[in-house]
N, C-alpha and C positions, 0 to 999 in steps of 0.2 A: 504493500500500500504506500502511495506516495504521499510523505509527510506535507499538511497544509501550514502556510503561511512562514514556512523557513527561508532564510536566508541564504544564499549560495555563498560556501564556505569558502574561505582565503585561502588559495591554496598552499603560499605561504607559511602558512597557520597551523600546519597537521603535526605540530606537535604533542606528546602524549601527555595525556594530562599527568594533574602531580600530587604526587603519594606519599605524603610525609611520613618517615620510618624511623625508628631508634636510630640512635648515632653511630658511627662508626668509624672505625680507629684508621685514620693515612699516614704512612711512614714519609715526610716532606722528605727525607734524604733520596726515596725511591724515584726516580724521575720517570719511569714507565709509569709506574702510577698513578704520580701526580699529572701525568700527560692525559692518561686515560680519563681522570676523576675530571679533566678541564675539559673533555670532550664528553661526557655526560652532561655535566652541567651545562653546556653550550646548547646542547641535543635539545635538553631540555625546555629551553627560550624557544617561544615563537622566532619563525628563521626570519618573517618583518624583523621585530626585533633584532636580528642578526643583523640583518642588514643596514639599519642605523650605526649599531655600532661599528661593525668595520668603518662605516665612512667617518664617523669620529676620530678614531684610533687615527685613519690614517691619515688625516688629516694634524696630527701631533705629529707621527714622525716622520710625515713628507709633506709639510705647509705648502708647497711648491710640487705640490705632486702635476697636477694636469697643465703646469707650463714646460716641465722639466720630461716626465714622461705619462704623454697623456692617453687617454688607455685608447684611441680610437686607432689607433696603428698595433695594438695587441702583443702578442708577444716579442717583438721587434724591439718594444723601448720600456720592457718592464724593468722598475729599477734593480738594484744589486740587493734590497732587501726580501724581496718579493718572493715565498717560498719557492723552493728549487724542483726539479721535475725529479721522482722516485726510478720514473722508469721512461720506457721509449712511446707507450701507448697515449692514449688521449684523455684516459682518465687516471694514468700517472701523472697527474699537476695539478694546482690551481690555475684555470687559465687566468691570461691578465686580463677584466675586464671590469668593469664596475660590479660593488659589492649586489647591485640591485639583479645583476642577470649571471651572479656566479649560479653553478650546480648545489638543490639541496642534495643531492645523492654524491659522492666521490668515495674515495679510499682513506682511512685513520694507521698511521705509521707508528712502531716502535719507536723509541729516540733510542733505545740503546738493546736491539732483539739478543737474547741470549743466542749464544754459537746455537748452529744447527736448526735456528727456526726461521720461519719468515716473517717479514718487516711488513708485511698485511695485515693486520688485526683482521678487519671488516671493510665488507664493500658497500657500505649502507649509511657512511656520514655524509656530512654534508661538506660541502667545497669550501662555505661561506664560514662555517666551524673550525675548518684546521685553518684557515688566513686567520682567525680571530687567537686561536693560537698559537702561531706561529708569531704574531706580534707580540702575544705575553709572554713568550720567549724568548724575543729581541730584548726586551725591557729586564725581565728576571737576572738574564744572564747579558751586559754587556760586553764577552768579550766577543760574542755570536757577532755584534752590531758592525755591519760594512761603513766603508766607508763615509758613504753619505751619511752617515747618521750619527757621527762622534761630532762634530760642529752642532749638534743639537746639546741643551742644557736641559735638566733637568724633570729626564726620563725617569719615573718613578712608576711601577704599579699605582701609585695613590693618585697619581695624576690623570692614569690610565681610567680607574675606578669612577674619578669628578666627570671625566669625560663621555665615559660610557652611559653614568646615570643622569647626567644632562640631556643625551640624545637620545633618553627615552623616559623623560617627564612625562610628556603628553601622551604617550604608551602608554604607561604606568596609570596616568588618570584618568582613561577613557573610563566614563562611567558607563559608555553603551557596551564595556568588554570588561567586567568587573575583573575576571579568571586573567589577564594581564597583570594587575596586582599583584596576585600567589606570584606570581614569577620574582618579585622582589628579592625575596628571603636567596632564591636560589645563585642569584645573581652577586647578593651579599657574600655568599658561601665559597662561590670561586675568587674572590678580590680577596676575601679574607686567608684565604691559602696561596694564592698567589703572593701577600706582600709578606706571609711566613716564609716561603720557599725563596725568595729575594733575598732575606734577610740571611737566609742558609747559604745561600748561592754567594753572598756577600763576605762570608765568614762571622757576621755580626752575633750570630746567635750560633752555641756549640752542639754536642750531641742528647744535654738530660730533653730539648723541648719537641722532639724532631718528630713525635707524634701529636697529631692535632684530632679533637674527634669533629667529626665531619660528618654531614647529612646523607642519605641518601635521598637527593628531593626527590626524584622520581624514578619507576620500571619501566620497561620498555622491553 
């Protein structure tokens, strides 16, 4: 039976809803982990949502992005930042193209696959998910950052976080999308492990803190 008076769903949008669980323990020193727990929690955001924020992001670490390399020549002038291709096929990459028409579907990579396994996780992330981390990786770990991006000051997760939840205020308050809201907490949950793991990555903090308990916001 064909349901009355619904709205045709954002396709965007097909994120699974979210299923607040007991806490659970992440090793921040683990970086396959903590890699994984960034691509859950990304999964988990409306991929609108996604898309905001990559264009935030990258708008910090390339202010000069669409003079310097602007995406309508594609992979020809993608900067030196811009994640690197895994393999030779066509959903080995992020292509270069605006956050608004990347892939929800692509491939989620090991940062460090133990010998003998492959560097595939899953072929069911999204495009717009590994670019978003792949820049909190830039930021975590500077010594990853190319070129172009050491003449920038004052690359912080925390600055990464103001950015992010600015360019989804009005996200957040659509009152005709209350279920955008929930999404808050989860969005807290990765800033908050991100600017632990920074601080690890930094030396700043030794081995008694390197477990953080962490949510599981949603299954899938």
């Amino acid at each position: 039976m064909r349901r009355q008076g619904g709205q045709r769903r954002n396709l965007d949008d097909d994120a699974p809803p979210v299923i607040v669980s007991p806490k659970k323990a992440l090793a921040i020193g683990d970086s396959n982990a903590v890699w994984e727990f960034y691509d859950r929690g990304f999964k988990c955001i409306q991929q609108t949502a996604c898309k905001e924020m990559g264009k935030a992001l990258i708008k910090i670490i390339a202010p000069k992005k669409q003079a310097n390399n602007p995406y309508t020549k594609g992979d020809a002038t993608a900067p030196d930042w811009w994640p690197r291709p895994w393999g030779p096929g066509e959903k080995d990459r992020v292509r270069h193209v605006e956050p608004d028409h990347l892939w929800k579907k692509g491939l989620s990579l090991l940062l460090d696959p133990p010998p003998g396994t492959l560097e595939i996780v899953s072929d069911k992330r999204p495009e717009r998910v590994h670019l978003l981390k792949h820049i909190l990786r830039l930021i975590i770990e500077p010594a990853t950052q190319p070129l172009s991006m050491h003449k920038l000051e004052g690359l912080t997760v925390a600055k990464m976080e103001a950015a992010a939840f600015e360019s989804l205020a009005a996200w957040f308050g659509d009152k005709k999308k209350p279920e955008n809201a929930m999404k808050r907490p989860i969005l807290k949950e990765i800033f908050k492990v991100a600017k632990m793991e920074e601080r690890y990555k930094r030396h700043e903090i030794g081995m008694s803190p390197l477990w953080s308990r962490v949510r599981e916001a949603c299954s899938y």
